[in-house]
N, C-alpha and C positions, 0 to 999 in steps of 0.2 A: 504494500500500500504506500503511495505517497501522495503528495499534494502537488497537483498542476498548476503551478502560479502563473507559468507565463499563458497557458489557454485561457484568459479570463472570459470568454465564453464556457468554457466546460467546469468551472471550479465548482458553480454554483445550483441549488437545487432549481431544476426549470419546473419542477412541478408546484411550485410555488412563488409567489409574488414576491418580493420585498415586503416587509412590514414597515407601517409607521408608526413606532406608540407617541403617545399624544405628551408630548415633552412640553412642559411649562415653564415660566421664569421662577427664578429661584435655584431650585437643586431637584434635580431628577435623577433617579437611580438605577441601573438596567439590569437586570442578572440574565446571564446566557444559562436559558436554563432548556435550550434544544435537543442536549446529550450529544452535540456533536459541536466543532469550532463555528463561529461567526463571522462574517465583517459588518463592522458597523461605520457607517456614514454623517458626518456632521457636517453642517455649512452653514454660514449665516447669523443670525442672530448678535446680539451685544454684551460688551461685558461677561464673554464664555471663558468658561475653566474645565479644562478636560483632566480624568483620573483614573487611575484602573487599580482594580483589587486582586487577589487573590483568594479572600476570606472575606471581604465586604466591609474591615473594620479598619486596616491599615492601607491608605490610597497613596496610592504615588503619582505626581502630574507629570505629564504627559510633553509638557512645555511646548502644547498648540493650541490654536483657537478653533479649528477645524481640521478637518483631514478623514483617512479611511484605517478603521484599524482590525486588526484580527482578533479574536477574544476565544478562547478555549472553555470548553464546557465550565458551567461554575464559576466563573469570571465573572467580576463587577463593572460596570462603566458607569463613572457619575460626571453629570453636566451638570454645571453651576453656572448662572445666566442672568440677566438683566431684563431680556428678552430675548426668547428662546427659538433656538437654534431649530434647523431644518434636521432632523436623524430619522436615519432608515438603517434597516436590520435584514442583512442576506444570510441563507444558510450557507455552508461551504458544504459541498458534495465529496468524500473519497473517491479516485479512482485508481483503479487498481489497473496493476500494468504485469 
């Protein structure tokens, strides 16, 4: 099994859309709770702080305002925002070779 990064046609599950959850200003918190890795999408918005967990208690930033990131099952993503940012949520597909 590995991960196809450069097909980013084939990385991701086509049986399924992007998700958006509904991200507000303030702090929003995301757990990948798909049972398999993620990428998650952020753009936009003011005043954004990006952070990622491993446990949901100790974050680490990220040092962007936006960007696209990969999150492994169980993994945290918190947005802190003024006004709140565009995020979307893909699953990432295994392909085996």
């Amino acid at each position: 099994i590995l991960w196809d990064n450069v097909k980013f046609n084939k990385q991701f599950d086509k049986s399924t859309q992007p998700s958006n959850p509904g991200v507000i200003a303030g702090e929003y918190l995301y757990k990948n709770d798909k049972g398999q890795p993620v990428r998650v999408m952020v753009n936009s918005g003011t005043g954004v702080s990006l952070d990622i967990s491993q446990d949901g208690v100790d974050f680490y930033p990220l040092g962007a305002i936006a960007g696209t990131f990969d999150l492994e099952p169980n993994e945290f993503f918190r947005i802190r925002s003024t006004v709140a940012p565009n995020f979307r949520v893909m699953v990432k597909t295994r392909i085996t070779v």
